[in-house]
VOPAGU-2260 file (C-alpha; in pm, 1 decimal, decimal comma):
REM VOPAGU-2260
SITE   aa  ch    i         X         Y         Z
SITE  UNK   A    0       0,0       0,0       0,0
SITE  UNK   A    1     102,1     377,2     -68,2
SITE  UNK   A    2      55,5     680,3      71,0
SITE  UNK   A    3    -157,1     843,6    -249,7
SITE  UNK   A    4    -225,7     689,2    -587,4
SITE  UNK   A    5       0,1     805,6    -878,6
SITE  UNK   A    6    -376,9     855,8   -1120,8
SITE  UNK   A    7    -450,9    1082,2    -887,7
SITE  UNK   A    8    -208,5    1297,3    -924,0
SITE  UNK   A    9    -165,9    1270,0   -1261,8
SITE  UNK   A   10    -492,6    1374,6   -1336,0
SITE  UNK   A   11    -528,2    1705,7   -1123,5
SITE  UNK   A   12    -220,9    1810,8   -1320,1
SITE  UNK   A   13    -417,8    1796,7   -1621,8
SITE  UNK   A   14    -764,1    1997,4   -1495,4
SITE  UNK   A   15    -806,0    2303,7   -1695,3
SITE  UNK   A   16    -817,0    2671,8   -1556,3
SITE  UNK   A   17   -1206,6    2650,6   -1643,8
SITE  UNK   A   18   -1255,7    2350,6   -1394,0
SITE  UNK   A   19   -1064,1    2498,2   -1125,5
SITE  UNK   A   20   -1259,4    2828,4   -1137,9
SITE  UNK   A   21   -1588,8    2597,0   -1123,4
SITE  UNK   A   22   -1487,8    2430,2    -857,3
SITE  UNK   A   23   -1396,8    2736,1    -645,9
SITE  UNK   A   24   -1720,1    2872,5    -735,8
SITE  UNK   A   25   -1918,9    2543,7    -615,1
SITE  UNK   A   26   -1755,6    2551,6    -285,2
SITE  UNK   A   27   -1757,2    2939,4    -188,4
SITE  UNK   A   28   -2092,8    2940,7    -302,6
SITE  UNK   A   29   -2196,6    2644,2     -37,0
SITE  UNK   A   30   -1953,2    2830,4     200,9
SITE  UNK   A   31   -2130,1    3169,6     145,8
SITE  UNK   A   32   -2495,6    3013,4     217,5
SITE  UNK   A   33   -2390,1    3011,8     614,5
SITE  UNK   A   34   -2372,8    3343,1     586,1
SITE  UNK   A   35   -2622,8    3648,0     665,2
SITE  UNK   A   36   -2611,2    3817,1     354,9
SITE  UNK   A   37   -2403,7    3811,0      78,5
SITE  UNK   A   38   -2317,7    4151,5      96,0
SITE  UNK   A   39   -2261,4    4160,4     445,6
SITE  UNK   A   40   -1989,7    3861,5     407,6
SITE  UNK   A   41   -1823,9    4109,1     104,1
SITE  UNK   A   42   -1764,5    4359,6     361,7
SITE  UNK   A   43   -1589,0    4154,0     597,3
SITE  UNK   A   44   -1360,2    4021,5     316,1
SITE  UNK   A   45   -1290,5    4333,6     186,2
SITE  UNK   A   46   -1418,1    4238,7    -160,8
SITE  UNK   A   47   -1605,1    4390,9    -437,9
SITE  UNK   A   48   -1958,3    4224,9    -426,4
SITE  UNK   A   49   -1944,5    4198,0    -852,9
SITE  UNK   A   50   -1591,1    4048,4    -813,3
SITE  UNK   A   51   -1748,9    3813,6    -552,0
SITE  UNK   A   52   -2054,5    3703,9    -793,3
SITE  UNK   A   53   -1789,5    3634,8   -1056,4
SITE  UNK   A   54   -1595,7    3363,8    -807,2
SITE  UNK   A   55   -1938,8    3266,2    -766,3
SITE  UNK   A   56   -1990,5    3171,1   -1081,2
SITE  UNK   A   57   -1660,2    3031,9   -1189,7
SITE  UNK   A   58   -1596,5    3328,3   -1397,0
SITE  UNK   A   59   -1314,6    3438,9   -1204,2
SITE  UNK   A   60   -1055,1    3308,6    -953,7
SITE  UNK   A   61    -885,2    3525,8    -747,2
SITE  UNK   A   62    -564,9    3646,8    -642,0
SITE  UNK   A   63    -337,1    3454,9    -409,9
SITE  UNK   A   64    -382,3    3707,3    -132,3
SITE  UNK   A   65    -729,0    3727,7    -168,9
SITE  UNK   A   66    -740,6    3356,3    -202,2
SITE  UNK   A   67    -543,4    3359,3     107,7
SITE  UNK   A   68    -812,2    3571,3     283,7
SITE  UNK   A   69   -1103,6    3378,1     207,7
SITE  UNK   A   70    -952,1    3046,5     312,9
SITE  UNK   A   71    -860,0    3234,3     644,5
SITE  UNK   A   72   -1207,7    3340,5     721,9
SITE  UNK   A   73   -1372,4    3009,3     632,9
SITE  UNK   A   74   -1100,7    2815,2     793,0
SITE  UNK   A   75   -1006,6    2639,2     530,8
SITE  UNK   A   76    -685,3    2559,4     295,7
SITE  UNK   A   77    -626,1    2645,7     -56,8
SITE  UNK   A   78    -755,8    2256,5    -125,9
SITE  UNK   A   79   -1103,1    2424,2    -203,7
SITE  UNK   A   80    -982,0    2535,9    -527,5
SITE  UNK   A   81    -899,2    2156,9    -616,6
SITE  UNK   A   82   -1170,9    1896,8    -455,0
SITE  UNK   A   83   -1524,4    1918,7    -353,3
SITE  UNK   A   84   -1563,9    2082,1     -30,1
SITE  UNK   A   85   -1701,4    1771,7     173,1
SITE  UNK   A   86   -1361,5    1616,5      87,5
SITE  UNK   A   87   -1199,0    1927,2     208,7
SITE  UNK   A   88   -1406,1    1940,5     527,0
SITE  UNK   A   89   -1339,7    1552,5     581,0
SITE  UNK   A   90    -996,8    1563,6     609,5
SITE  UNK   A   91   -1039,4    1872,7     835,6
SITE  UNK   A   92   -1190,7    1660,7    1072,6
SITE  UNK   A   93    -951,9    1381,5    1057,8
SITE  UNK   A   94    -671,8    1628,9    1118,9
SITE  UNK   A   95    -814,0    1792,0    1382,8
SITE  UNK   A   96    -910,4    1472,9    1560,3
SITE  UNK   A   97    -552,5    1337,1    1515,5
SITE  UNK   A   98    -418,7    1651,1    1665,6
SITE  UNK   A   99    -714,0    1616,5    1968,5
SITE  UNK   A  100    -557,3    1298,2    2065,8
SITE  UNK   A  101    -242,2    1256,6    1995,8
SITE  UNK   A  102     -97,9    1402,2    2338,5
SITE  UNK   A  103    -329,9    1173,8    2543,0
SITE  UNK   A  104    -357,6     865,7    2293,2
SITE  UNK   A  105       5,8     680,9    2225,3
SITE  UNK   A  106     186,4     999,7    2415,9
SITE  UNK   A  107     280,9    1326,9    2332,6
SITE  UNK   A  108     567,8    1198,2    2121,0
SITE  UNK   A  109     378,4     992,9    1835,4
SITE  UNK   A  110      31,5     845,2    1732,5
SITE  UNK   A  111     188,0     565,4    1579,0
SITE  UNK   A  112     434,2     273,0    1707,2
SITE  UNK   A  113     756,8     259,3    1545,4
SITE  UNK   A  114     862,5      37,8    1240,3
SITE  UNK   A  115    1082,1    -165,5    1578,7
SITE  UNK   A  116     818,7    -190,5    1770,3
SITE  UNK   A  117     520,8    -339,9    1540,6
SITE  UNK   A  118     618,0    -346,5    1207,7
SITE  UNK   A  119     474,7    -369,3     881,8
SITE  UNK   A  120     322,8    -716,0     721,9
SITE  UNK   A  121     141,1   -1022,9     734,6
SITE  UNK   A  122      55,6   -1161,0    1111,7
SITE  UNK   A  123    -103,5   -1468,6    1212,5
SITE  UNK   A  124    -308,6   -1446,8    1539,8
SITE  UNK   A  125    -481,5   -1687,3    1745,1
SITE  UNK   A  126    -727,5   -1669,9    2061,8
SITE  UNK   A  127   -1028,6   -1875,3    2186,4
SITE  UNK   A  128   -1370,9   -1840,0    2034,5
SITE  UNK   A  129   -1574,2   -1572,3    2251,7
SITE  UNK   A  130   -1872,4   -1813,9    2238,1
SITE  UNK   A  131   -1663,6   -2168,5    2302,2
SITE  UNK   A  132   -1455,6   -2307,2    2549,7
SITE  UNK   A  133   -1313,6   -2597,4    2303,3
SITE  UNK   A  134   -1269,6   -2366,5    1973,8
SITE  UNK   A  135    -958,3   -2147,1    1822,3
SITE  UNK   A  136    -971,8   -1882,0    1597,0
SITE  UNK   A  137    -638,5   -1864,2    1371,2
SITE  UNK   A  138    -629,8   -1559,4    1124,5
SITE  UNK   A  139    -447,3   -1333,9     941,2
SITE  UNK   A  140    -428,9    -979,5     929,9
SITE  UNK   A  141    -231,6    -698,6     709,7
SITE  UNK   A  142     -64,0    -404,4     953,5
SITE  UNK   A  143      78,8    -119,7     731,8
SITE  UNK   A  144      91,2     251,8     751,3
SITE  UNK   A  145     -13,8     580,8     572,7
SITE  UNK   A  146      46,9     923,1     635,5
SITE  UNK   A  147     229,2     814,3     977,2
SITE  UNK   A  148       7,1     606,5    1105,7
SITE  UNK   A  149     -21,7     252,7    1163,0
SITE  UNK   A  150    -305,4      57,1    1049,9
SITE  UNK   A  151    -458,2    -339,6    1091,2
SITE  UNK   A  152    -662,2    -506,8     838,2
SITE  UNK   A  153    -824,9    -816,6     811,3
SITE  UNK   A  154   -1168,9   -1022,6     722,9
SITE  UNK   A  155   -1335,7   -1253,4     941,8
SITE  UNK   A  156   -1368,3   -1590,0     938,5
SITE  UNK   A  157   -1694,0   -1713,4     730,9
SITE  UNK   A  158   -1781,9   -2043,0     953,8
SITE  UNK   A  159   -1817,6   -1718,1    1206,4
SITE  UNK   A  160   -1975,2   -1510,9    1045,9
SITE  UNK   A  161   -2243,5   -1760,6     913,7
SITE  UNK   A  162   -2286,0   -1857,7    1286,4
SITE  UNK   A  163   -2409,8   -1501,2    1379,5
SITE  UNK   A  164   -2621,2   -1499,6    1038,4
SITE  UNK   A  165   -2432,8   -1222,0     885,8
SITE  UNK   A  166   -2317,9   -1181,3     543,4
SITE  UNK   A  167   -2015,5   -1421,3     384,2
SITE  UNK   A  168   -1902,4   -1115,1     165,8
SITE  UNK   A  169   -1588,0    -958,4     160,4
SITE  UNK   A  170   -1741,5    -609,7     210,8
SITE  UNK   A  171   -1897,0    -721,4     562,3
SITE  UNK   A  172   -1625,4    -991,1     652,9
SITE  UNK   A  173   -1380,3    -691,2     631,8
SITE  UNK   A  174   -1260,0    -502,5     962,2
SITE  UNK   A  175    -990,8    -247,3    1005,6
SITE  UNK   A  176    -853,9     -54,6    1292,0
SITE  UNK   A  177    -601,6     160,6    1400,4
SITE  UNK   A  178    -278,1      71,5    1671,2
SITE  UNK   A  179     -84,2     332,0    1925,0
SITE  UNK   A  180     174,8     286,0    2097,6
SITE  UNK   A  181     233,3     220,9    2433,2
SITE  UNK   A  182     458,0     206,6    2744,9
SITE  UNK   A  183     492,5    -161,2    2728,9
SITE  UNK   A  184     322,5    -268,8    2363,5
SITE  UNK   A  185      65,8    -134,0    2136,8
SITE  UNK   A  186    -302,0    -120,2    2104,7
SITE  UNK   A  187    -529,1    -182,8    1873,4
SITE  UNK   A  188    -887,3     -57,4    1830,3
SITE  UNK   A  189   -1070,4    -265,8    1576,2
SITE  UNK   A  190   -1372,5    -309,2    1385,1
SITE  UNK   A  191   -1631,8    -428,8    1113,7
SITE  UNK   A  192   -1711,2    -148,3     865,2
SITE  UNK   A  193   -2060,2      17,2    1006,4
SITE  UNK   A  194   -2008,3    -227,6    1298,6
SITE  UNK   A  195   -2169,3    -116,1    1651,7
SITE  UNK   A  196   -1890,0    -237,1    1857,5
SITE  UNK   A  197   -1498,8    -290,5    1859,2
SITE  UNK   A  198   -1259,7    -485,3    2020,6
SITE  UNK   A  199    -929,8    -349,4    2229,3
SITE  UNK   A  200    -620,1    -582,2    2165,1
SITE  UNK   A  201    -333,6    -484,5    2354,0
SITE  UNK   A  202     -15,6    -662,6    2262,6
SITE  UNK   A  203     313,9    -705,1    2416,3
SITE  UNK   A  204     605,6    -804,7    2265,4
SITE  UNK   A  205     763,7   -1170,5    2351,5
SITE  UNK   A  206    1134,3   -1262,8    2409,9
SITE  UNK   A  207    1258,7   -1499,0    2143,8
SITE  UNK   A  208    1524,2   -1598,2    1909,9
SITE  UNK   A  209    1312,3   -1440,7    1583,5
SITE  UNK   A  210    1158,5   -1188,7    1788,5
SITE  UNK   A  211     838,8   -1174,2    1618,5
SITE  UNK   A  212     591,2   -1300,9    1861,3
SITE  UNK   A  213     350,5   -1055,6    2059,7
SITE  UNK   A  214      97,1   -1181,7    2345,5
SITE  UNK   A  215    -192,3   -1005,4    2509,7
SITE  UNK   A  216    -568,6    -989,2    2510,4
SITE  UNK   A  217    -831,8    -879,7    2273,6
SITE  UNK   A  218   -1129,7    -730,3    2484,1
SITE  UNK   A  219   -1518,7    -690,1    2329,2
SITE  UNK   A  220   -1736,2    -423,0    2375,9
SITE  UNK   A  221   -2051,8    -585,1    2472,2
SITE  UNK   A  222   -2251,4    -583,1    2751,1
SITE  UNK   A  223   -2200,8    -875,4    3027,3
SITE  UNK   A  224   -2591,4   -1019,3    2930,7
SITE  UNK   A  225   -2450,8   -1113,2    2598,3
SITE  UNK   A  226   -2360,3   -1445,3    2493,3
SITE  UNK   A  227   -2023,4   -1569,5    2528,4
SITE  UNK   A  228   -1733,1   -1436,6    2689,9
SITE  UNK   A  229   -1562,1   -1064,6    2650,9
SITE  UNK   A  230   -1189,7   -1123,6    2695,6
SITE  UNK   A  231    -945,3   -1355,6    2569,0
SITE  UNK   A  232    -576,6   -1388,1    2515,3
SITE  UNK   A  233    -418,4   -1339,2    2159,5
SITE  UNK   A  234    -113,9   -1467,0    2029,0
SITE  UNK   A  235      20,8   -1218,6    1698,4
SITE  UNK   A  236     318,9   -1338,1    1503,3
SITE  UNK   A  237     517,0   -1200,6    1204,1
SITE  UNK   A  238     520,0   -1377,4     865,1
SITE  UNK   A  239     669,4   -1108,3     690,0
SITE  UNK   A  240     599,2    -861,5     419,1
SITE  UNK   A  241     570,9   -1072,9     125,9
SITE  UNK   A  242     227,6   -1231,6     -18,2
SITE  UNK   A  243     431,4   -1569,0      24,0
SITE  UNK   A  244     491,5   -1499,9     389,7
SITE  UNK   A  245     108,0   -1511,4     426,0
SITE  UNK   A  246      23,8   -1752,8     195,6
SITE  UNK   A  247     232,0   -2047,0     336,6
SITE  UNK   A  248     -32,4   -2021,8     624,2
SITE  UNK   A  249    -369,0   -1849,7     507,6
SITE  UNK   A  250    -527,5   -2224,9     419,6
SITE  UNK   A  251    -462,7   -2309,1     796,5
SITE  UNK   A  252    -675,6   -2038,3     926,5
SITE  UNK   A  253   -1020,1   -2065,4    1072,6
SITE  UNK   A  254   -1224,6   -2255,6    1347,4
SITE  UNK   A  255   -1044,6   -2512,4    1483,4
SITE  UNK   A  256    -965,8   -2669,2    1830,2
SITE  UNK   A  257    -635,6   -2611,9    2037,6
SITE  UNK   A  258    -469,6   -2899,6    1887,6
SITE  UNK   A  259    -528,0   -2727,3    1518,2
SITE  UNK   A  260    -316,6   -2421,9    1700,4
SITE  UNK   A  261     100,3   -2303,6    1609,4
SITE  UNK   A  262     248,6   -2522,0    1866,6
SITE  UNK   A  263     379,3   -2221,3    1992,6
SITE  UNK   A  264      73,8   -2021,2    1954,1
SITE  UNK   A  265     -54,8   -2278,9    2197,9
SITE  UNK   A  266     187,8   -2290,7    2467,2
SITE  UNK   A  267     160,7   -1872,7    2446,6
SITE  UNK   A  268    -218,1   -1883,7    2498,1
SITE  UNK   A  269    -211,8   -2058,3    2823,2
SITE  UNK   A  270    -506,7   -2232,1    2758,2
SITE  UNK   A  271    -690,6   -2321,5    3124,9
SITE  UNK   A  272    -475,7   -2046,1    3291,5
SITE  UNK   A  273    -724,2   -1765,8    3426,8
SITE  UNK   A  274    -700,2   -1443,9    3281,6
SITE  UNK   A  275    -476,5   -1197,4    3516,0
C-alpha cells in the first residue's frame, strides 16, 4: 500500500483553468450560504460584491492574497480550489481529531508505534472463540501505515460469520482498525465497517530468538448479558511482508480446536490459565 495513488495525481495536473474556477465557485458558493447576507460577508472580506458574484460563478478566480483571505475566514486551505468541499471538510476533521488525541492517545511523542516496535506485514493471530470453550480462531491480518500512522486489516472468518447470520461477503467480513503505541506494547482498536462495537487488543512483545511473537488480550465491547465471553488472550506473530509470507499459512486459518493451534501459539495462549 502507498501513501496516495500516482492517477490521482496525474490527473489534477491535467484539470483546466475553467474547472478549477468551477470548482472554487461550487464551494464558496456552499460556504457563502452560512452566511447572513451576501453583501454583508463582502464587507468583511474586503471584496467587491461583482468580483465576488464572478468567483461565484466560476468566472473568475482570485488572487493569491485574496485567495489567502477567504480560506482564512472560512477556515479552510487552498484545497477548495482543487476537490469538492465535503472532501476538504473531511480531512479537516480527521486532522483535527488526530491533533485532539495525539498528546493523550500513544503519548505526546507519536500516534503511531515505530517500524521496531510493530512493524509492517502479514501476522497470524490466534485466541479462543468468545462463544466456546473448546474452539480457536487462527487468522491473518495486514498491519501497514499511511500518512504516519499505523493501520490493521483483516476479514473474518466465514464459519463465524455464518454462525451469527451475517453476510459471507468480503465487504462485511472486512474489519480495520487503528494501533498506538504504548509504554509496554501497542493497542489496537478494531472493527467491522458500520459495525456497533470494537474490540481493544493490547499486545506485548515476547522474548525470542526471531523476535516476532507478541501476546496479550483482545477485549469486546458488549454488555455482560450477551452471549459468550468478553476477553481472551491473543497470540500475533510475524510472517513477513511478502504475499508468500502469508500464503504459506492463510489455508490453515479458521475454526479449529487447540490442537489445530502453532504449537507455539498454543503454549503462548495458556489455555486453562485464568485471565490476570
Amino acid at each position: 500500500m502507498t501513501d496516495s495513488s500516482p492517477s490521482t495525481g496525474k490527473n489534477r495536473s491535467k484539470t483546466k483553468p475553467s474547472e478549477l474556477r468551477l470548482q472554487f465557485g461550487q464551494n464558496l458558493r456552499k460556504l457563502s450560504a452560512k452566511a447572513e447576507s451576501i453583501s454583508g460577508l463582502c464587507r468583511e472580506l474586503g471584496i467587491n460584491r461583482t468580483q465576488y458574484n464572478r468567483y461565484l460563478n466560476g468566472e473568475s478566480f482570485p488572487r493569491p492574497d485574496v485567495l489567502h483571505r477567504i480560506c482564512s475566514y472560512f477556515d479552510l486551505d487552498a484545497r477548495i480550489v482543487l476537490e469538492p468541499l465535503e472532501e476538504v471538510e473531511d480531512a479537516r476533521k480527521r486532522r483535527v481529531a488526530g491533533a485532539e488525541l495525539s498528546q493523550f492517545i500513544g503519548g505526546i511523542a507519536a500516534i503511531s508505534p515505530s517500524e521496531t516496535e510493530f512493524p509492517n506485514g502479514f501476522f497470524r493471530y490466534s485466541r479462543r472463540s468468545f462463544v466456546s470453550d473448546t474452539r480457536f480462531v487462527t487468522g491473518l491480518v495486514l498491519v501497514y501505515r499511511e500518512y504516519g500512522q499505523a493501520f490493521i486489516r483483516g476479514y473474518e472468518d466465514r464459519r463465524m460469520m455464518k454462525s451469527q447470520g451475517l453476510s459471507l461477503s468480503r465487504f462485511t467480513r472486512e474489519f480495520r482498525g487503528t494501533i498506538f503505541p504504548q509504554a509496554n506494547g501497542i493497542v489496537a482498536l478494531v472493527s467491522r465497517r458500520n459495525a456497533q462495537n470494537l474490540s481493544f487488543n493490547f499486545l506485548t512483545r515476547v522474548p525470542s530468538f526471531a523476535n516476532n511473537y507478541w501476546v496479550g488480550f483482545s477485549n469486546r465491547s458488549v454488555s455482560e448479558a450477551e452471549a459468550g465471553r468478553i476477553m481472551e488472550r491473543v497470540v500475533f506473530e510475524h510472517l513477513g511482508t511478502r504475499i508468500s509470507d502469508a500464503l504459506r499459512v492463510a489455508r490453515k486459518t479458521g475454526l479449529h480446536d487447540a490442537e489445530g493451534l502453532p504449537e507455539y501459539h498454543r503454549e503462548l495462549l495458556r489455555i486453562g490459565a485464568p485471565m490476570g
